[in-house]
C-alpha positions in Angstrom: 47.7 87.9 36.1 48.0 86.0 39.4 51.2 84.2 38.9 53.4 86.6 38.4 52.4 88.4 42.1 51.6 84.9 43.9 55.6 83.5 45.2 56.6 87.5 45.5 53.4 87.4 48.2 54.0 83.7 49.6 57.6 85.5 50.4 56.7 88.7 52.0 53.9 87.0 54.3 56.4 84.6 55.8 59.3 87.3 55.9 56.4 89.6 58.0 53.4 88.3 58.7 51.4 91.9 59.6 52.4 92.5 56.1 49.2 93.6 54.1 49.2 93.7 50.6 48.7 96.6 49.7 50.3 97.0 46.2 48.4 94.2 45.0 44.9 95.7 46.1 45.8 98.6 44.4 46.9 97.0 41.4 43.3 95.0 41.8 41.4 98.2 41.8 43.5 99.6 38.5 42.3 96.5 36.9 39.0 97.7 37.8 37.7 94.9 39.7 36.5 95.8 42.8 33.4 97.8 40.3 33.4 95.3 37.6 30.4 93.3 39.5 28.7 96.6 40.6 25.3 97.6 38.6 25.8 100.5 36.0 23.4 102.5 37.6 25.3 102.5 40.7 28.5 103.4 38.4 29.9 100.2 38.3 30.7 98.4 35.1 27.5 95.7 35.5 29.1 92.5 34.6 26.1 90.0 35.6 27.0 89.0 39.1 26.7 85.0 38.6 29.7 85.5 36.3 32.0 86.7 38.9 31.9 82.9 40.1 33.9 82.1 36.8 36.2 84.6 37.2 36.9 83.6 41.1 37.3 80.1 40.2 40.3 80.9 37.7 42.0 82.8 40.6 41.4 80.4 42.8 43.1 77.4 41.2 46.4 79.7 41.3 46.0 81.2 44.4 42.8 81.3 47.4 44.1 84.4 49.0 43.9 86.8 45.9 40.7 85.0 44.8 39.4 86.4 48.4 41.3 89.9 47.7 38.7 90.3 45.4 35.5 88.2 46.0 35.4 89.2 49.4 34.4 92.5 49.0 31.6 91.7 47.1 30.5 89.9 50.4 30.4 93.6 51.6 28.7 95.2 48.5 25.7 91.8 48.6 25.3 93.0 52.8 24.7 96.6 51.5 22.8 95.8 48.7 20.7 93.5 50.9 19.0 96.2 53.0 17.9 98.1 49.8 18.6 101.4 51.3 19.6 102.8 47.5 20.4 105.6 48.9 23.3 104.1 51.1 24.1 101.8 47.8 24.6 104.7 45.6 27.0 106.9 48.1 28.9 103.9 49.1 29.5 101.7 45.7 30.2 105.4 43.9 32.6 105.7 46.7 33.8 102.7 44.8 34.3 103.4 41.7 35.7 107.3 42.8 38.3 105.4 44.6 39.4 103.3 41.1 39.4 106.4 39.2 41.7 108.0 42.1 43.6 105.0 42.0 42.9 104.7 46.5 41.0 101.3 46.8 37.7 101.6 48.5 36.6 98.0 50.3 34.1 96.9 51.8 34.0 94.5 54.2 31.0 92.2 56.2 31.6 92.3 60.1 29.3 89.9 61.7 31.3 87.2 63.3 31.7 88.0 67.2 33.7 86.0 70.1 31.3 84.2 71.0 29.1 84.2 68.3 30.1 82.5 64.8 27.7 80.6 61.9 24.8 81.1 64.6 24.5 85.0 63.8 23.2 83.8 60.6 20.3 82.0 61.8 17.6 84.1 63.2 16.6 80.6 64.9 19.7 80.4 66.7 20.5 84.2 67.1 19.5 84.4 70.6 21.2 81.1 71.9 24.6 83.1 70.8 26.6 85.1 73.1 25.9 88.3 71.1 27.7 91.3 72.8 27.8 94.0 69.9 25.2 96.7 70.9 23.9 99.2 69.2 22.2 101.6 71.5 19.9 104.1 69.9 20.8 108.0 70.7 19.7 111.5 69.3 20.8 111.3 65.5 22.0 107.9 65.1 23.2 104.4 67.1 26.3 104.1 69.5 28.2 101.1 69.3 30.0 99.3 71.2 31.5 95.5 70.9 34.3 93.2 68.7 34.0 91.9 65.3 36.5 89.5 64.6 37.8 87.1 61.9 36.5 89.9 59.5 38.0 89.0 55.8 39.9 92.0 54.3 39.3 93.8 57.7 42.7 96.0 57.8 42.3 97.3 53.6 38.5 98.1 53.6 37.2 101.6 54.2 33.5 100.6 54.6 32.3 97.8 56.9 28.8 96.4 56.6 28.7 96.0 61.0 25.7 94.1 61.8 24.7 94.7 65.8 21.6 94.4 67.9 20.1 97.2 70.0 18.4 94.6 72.0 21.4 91.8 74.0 18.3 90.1 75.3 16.1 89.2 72.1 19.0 89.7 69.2 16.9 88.1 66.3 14.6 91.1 66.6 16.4 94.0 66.8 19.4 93.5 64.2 20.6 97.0 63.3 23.0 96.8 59.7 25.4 100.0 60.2 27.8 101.5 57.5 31.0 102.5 59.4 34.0 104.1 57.4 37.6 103.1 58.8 38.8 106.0 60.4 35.3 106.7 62.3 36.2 108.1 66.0 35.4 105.0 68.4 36.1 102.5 65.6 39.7 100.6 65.6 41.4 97.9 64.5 42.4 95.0 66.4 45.0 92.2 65.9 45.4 90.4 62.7 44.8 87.0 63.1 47.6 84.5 62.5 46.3 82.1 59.6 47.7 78.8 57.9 46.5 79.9 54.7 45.3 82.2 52.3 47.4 85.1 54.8 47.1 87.7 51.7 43.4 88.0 53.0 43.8 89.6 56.9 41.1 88.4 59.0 41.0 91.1 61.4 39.6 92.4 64.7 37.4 95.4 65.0 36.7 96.9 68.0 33.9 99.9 68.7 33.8 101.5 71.7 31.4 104.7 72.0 31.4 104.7 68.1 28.5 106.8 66.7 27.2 106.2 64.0 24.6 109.2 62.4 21.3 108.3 61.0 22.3 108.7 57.5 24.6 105.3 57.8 22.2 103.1 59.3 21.5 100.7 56.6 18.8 98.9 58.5 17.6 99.1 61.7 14.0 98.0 64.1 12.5 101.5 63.1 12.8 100.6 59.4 11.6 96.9 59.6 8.4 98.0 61.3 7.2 99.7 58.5 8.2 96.1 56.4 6.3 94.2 58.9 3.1 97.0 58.4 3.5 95.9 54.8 4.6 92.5 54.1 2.6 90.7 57.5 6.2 89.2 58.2 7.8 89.0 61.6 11.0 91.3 62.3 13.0 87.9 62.4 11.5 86.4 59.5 12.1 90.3 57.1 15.8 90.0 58.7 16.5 86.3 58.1 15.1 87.3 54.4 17.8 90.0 54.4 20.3 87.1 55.4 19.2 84.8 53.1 19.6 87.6 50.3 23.2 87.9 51.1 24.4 84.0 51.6 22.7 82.8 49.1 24.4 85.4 46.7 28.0 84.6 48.2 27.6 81.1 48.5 27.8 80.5 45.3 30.9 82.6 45.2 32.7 80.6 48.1 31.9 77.1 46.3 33.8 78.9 43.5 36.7 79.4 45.8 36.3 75.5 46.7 36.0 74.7 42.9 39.3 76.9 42.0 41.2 75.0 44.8 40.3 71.4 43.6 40.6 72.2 39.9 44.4 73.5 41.1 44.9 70.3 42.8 43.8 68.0 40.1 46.2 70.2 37.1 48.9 70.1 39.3 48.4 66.2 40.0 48.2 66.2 36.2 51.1 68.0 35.6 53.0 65.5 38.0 51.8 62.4 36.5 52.4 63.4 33.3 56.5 64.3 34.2 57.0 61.0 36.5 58.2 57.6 35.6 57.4 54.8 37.5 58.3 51.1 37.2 59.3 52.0 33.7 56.3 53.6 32.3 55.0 57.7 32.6 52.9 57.4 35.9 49.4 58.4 34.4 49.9 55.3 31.9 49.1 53.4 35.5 45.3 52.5 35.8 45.7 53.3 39.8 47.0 56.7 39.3 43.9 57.3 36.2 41.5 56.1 38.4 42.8 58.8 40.7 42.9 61.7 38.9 39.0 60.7 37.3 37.9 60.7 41.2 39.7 64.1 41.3 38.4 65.8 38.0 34.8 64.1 38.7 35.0 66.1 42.1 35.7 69.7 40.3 32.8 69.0 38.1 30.3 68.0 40.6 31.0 71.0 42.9 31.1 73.9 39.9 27.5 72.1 39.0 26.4 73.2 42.6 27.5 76.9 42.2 26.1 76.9 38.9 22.9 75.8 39.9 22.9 78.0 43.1 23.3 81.0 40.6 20.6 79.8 39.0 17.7 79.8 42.1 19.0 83.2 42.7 18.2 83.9 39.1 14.9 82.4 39.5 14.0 83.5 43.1 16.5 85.6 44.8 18.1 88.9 44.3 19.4 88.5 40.9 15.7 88.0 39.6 15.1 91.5 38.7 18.4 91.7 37.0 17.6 88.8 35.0 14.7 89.9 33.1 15.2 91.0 29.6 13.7 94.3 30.4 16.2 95.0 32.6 18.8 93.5 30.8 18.5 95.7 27.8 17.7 98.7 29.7 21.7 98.5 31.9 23.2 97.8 28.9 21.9 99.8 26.0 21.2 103.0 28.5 23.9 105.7 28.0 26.4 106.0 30.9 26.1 109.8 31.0 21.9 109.4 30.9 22.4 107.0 34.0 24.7 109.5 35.9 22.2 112.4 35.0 19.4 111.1 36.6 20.2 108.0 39.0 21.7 109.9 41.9 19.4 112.0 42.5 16.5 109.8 41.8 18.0 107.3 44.3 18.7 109.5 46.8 14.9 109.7 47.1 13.0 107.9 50.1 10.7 106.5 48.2 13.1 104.5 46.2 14.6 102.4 49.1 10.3 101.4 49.8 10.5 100.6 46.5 12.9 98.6 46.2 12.1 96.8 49.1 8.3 96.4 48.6 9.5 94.9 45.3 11.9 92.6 46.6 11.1 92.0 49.9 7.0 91.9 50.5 7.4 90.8 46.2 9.2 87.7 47.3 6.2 84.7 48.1 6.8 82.6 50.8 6.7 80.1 48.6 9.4 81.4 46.2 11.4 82.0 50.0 10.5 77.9 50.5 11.6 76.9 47.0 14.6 79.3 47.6 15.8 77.4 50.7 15.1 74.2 49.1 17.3 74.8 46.2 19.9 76.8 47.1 20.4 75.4 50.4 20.4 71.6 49.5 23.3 73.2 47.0 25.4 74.5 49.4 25.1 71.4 51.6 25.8 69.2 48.7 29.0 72.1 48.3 30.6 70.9 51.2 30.5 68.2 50.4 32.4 68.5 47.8 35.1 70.4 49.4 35.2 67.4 52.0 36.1 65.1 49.1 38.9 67.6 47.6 40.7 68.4 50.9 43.4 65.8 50.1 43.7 66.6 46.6 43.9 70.2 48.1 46.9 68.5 50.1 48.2 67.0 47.0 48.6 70.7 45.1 51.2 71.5 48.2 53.6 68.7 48.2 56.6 68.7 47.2 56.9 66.8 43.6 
């Protein structure tokens, strides 16, 4: 599936590099794809989320790029899903699945990075050291923003972004506002595209809001809302928005040490492929106990880090998002339910208030502190461990590019 549309892409990003892919993201979203990981109730096709690392680590070992085409706008849906406004969930993922049946891609993308702001705007700890500038000003009938997003992954093709601003510059941990913003949204452009060594099939791009508004109905999350969590749970605004942010990297963590996986599993079968095909000092190369030795270090590397994803899966399972989704109940009831029964009753039923305080009594005043301590324990020492991992693969990495 990859092969065939990977050196036809290596080509036309060097020939033009503001070239953006669109052909393949279509043909992605006729393959049905960008739904496949969505929940049937939502209109998706359900496919059990932790799978989609499997899937993103075969891509990956072929090409990065279109294993980011895909995975990356899952990065999107986990933001959306995160603030557990079902309502906002069911317009924007059936917007989704609309746009396959149409055959017009809808994307959705995760714009948090800032100029001056990078892996600090997802600590609530560090939030207000950063030089946060994207504000979200509360009006009559919704927020106006204003500020740059940059370095956002499949920027350019998405039609949704998940834009996460602050309506307070001064104290940015506690007032996080989580907007829905449709490309095309007066105010809202894009920016450059930035000029990458790698994985160029994925545009990191710039977004820039100036005077955007942004009407109450597309405000995923915002101070107003959290108050009534902090009523309920006896959390702090930070600690009900770093939950929110846990929710969403501890899902796509997983995902990226698939992408990390992919790569060194690439590495170490074209390595194989190499040493199998080349004589030296009169022998086939892997008959030499150096170049064995090598390729054990290699393979030993692509087992250890898919064990970390794996296992990250598996703490979501237990004590993240995924741990509704799990239980057999559940289980049973997505996939023996009817599709027309679901579409019948879910949108209406969702659309409802009281399904988005809910969902978010259940999972965020139902998550313990000390499920949220195990959580961090587990799937955080994971991730560490995950780069790791990558650390150790970056010269097979290298390897998989030289020239035989």
């Amino acid at each position: 599936m990859v092969r065939p549309h990977a050196l036809n892409l290596d080509r036309r990003m060097h020939e033009n590099p503001d070239y953006l892919p669109w052909d393949l993201v279509e043909k992605i979203n006729d393959w049905g794809l960008y739904t496949m990981w969505i929940p049937k109730i939502f209109r998706g096709q359900g496919y059990n989320m932790p799978s989609m690392c499997y899937f993103v680590e075969e891509i990956a070992s072929v090409r990065l790029a279109i294993a980011n085409l895909i995975g990356v706008h899952y990065l999107g849906v986990r933001t959306l899903t995160s603030t557990w406004n079902m309502r906002l969930i069911n317009h924007i993922c059936r917007e989704i699945q609309l746009g396959e049946k149409n055959h017009t891609p809808c994307l959705v993308s995760l714009a948090i990075t800032e100029p001056g702001a990078g892996t600090d705007v997802e600590e609530t700890d560090l939030l207000d050291k950063g030089n946060i500038t994207c504000h979200a000003e509360k009006v009559p009938g919704g927020y106006k923003l204003n500020g740059t997003k940059i370095f956002i992954s499949n920027g350019h093709l998405s039609t949704w972004h998940m834009v996460i601003a602050y309506s307070d510059l001064e104290k940015p941990a506690d007032k996080i506002v989580v907007l829905a913003v449709k490309t095309g949204t007066p105010g809202f452009a894009f920016g450059r595209k930035e000029r990458k060594m790698g994985q160029k099939a994925c545009p990191a791009s710039e977004l820039i809001f100036k005077d955007c508004f942004v009407a109450d109905e597309f405000v995923c999350l915002d101070p107003e809302q959290v108050a009534e969590q902090v009523a309920a749970s006896r959390r702090s605004p930070r600690e009900i928005y770093m939950q929110m942010i846990d929710y969403v990297v501890s899902a796509t963590r997983a995902g990226v040490g698939a992408f990390a996986t992919g790569a060194a599993r690439g590495a170490f079968e074209t390595a194989l492929e190499f040493v199998s095909q080349t004589v030296v000092a009169g022998k086939p190369l892997i008959n030499h106990e150096w170049a064995q030795c090598m390729l054990a270090e290699m393979y030993k590397n692509v087992a250890m880090s898919r064990l970390t994803y794996v296992e990250t899966n598996y703490a979501n399972g237990l004590y993240g998002s995924f741990r509704d989704l799990q239980k057999k109940p559940m289980y049973y009831y997505y996939r023996l339910m009817p599709l027309k029964w679901l579409d019948k009753f879910a949108p209406s039923l969702l659309n409802k208030p009281v399904m988005t305080r809910l969902a978010r009594k259940t999972q965020m005043d139902g998550q313990t502190d000390d499920e949220i301590h195990r959580f961090h324990r587990r799937a955080g020492g994971v991730s560490r461990h995950r780069r790791l991992c990558g650390i150790q693969t970056c010269g097979g990495r290298a390897f998989q590019h030289a020239p035989a």
